[in-house]
Backbone bond lengths (Angstrom), bond angles and torsions (degrees), N, CA, C in turn:
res aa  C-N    CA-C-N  psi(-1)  N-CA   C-N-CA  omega(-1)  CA-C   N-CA-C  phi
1 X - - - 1.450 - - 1.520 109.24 -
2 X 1.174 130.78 124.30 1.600 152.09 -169.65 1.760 79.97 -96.61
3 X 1.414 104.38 129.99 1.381 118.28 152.95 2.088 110.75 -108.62
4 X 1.682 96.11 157.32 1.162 95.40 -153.64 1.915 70.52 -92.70
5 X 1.641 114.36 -157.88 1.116 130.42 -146.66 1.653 93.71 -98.51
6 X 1.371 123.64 -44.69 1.088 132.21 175.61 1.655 123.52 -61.19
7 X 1.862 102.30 -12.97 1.478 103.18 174.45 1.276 100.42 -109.44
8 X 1.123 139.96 -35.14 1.341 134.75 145.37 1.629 110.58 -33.06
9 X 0.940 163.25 -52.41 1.560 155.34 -148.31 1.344 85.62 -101.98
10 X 1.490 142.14 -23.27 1.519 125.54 -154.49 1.822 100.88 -105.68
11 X 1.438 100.05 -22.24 1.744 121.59 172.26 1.566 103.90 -65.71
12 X 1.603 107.40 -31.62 1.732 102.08 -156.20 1.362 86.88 -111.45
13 X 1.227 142.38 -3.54 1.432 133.51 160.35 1.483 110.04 -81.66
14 X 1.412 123.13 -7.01 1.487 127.88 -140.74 1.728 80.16 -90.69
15 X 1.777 82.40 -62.11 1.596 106.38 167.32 0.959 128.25 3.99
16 X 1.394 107.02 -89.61 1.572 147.78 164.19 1.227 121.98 -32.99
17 X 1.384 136.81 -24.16 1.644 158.27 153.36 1.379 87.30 104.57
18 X 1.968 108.76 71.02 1.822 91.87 169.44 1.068 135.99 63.86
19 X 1.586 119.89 -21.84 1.782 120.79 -137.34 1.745 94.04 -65.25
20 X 1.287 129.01 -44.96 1.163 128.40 156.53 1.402 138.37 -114.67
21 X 1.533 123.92 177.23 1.336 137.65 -170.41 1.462 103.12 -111.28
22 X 1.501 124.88 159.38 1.378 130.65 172.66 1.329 103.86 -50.04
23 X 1.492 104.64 -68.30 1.601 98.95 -179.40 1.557 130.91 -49.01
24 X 1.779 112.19 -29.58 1.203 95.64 141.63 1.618 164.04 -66.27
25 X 0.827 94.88 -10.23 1.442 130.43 -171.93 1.939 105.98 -94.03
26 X 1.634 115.49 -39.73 1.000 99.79 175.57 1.606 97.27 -83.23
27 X 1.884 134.54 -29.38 1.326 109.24 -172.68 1.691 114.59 -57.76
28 X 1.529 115.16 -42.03 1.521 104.15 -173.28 1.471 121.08 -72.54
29 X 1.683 124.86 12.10 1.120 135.19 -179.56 1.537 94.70 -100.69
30 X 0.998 111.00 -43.03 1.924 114.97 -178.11 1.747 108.39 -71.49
31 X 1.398 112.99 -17.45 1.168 120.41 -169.83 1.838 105.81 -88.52
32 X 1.577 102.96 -54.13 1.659 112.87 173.78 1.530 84.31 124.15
33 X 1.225 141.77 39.92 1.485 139.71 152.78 0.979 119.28 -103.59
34 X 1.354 127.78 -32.01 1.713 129.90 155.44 1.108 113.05 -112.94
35 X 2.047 123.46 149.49 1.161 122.18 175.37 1.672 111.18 -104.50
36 X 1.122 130.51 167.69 1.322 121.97 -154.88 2.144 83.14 -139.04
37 X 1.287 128.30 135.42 1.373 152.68 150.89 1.165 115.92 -125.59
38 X 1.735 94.25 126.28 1.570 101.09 152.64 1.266 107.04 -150.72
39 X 1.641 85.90 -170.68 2.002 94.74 -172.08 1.600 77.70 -163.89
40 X 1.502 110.37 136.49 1.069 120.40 154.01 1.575 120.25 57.18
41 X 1.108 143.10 -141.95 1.703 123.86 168.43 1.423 123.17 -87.69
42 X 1.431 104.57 26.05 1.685 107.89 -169.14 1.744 99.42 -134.75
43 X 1.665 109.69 153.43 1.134 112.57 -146.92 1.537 104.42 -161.70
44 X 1.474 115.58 112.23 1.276 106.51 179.10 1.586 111.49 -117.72
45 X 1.181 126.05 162.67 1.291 132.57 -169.00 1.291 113.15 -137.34
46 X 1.406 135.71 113.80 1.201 153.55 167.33 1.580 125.98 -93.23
47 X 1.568 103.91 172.12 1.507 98.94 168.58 1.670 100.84 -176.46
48 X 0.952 105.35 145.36 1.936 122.80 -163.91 1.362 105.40 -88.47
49 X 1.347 112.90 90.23 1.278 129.36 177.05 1.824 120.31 -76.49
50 X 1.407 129.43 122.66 1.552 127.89 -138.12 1.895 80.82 -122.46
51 X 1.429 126.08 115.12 1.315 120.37 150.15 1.013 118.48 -104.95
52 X 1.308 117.36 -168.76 1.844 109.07 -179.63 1.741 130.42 -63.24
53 X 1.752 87.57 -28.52 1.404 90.55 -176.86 1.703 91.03 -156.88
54 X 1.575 129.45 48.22 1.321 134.53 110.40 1.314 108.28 -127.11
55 X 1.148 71.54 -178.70 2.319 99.96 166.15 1.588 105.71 -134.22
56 X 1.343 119.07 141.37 1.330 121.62 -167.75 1.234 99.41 -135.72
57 X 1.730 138.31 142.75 1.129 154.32 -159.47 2.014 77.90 -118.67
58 X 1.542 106.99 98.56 1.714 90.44 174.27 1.785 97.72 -113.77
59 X 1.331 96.39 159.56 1.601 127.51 -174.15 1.181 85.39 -90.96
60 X 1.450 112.68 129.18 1.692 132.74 -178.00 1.753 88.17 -101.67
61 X 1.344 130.26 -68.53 1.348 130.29 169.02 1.820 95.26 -163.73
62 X 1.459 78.82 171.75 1.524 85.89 -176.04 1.161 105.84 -156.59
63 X 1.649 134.65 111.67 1.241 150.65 -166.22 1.283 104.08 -137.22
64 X 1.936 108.51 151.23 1.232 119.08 175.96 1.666 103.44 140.84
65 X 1.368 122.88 -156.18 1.362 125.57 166.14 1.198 131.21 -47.62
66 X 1.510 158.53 146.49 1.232 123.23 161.29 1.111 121.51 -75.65
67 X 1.270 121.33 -15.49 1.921 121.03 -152.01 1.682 73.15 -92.38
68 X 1.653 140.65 -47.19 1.140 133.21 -177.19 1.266 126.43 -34.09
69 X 1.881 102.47 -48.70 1.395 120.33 -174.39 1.946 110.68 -83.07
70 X 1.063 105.25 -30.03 1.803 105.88 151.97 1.138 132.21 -40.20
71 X 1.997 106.18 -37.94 1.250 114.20 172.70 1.367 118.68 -88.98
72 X 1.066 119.39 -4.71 1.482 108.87 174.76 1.741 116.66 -115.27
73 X 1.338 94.69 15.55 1.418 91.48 159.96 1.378 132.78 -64.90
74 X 0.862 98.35 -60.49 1.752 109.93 -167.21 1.503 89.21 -57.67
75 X 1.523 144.50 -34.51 1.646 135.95 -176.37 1.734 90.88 -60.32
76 X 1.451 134.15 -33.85 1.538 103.21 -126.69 1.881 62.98 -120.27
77 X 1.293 133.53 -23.28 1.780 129.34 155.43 1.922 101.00 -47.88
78 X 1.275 132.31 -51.31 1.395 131.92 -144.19 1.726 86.95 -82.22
79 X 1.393 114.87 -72.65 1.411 135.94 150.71 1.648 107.14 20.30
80 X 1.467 103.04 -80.54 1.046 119.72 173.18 1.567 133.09 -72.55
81 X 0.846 93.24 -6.58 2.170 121.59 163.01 1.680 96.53 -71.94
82 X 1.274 93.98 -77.12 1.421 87.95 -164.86 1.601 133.26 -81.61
83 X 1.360 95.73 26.90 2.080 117.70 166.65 1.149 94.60 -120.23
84 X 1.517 124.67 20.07 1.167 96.21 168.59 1.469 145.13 77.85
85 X 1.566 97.65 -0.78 1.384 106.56 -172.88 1.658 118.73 -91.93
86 X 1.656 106.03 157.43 1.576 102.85 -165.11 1.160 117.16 -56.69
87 X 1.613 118.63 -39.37 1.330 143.02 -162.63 1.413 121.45 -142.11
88 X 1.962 107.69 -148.77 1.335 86.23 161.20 1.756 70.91 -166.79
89 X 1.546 124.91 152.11 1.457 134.49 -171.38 1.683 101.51 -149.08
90 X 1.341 115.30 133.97 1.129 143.97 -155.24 1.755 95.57 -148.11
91 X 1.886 102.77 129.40 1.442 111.57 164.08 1.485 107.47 -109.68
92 X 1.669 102.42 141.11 1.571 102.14 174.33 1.465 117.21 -153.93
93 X 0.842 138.73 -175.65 1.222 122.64 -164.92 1.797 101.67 -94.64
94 X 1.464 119.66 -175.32 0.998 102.67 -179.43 1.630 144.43 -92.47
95 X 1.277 125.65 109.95 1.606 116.79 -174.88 2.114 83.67 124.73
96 X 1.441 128.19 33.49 1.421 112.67 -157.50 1.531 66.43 -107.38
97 X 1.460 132.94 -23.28 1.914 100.71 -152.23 1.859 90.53 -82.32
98 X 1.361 118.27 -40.13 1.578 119.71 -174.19 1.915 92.37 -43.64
99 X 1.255 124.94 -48.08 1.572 114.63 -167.20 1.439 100.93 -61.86
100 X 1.319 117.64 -50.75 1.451 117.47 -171.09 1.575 127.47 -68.79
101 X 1.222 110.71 -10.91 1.638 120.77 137.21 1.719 103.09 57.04
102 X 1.411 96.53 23.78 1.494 100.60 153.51 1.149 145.40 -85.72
103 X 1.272 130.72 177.17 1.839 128.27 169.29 1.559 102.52 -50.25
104 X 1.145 119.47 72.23 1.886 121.48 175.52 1.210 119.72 -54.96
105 X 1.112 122.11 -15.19 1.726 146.71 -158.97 1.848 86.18 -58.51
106 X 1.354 112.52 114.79 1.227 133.96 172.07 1.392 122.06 88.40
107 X 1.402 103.86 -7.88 1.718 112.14 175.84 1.262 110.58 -85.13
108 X 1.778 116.66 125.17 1.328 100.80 -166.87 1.819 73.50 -133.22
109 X 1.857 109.02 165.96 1.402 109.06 177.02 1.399 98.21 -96.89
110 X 1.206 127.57 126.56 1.314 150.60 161.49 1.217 125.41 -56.48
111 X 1.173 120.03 -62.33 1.939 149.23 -167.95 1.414 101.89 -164.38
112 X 1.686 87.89 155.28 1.683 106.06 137.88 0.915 114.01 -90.46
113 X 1.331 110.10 -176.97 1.499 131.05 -179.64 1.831 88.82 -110.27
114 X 1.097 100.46 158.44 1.667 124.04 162.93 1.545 122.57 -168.05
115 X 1.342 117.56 124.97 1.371 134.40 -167.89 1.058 102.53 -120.85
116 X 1.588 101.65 131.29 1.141 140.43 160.31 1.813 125.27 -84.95
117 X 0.996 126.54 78.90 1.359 121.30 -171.44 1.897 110.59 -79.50
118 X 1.326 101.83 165.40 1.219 112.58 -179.43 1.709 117.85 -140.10
């Protein structure tokens, strides 16, 4: 089964525990709190996360082609060069960086995530 783009974004928000809606996601992009890339039918979404003593270029999700999402790495790697940020941290489920078959060189898995809802 081929999912179209709209079940893909609703899978990777699902993901994400809900935390947002499209429409959210396009207001903090219209605002300058999230940045929005794409190429072709694939589309990743970020946002510049400020701690006390880093800054993190984080992957909100990123859906679409893979060979697409290959190509927009190195923009949303450069991206994050030039804000200045320490790094860059991405959540995914487990065994997602082996699919994504990128330059891994320094990406190591840290944690999961686990939520507790209420």
């Amino acid at each position: 089964m081929v999912l179209s783009v709209k079940q893909k974004l609703a899978k990777a928000l699902a993901v994400a525990g809900d935390a947002y809606t499209l429409d959210d996601i396009l207001h903090e992009i219209e605002e300058g709190r999230m940045q929005s890339f794409a190429e072709g039918e694939s589309w990743v979404v970020t946002q510049i996360i400020d701690f006390p003593r880093k800054r993190y270029l984080e992957i909100v999700f990123a859906i679409g082609n893979l060979d697409e999402l290959k190509g927009i790495y190195p923009r949303l790697e450069q991206f994050a060069r030039d804000n200045l940020c320490d790094g860059m941290r991405a959540f995914g489920r487990q065994g997602w960086m082996r699919q994504f078959e990128i330059d891994r060189a320094g990406w190591v898995e840290t944690t999961r995530t686990y939520i507790k809802e209420f």
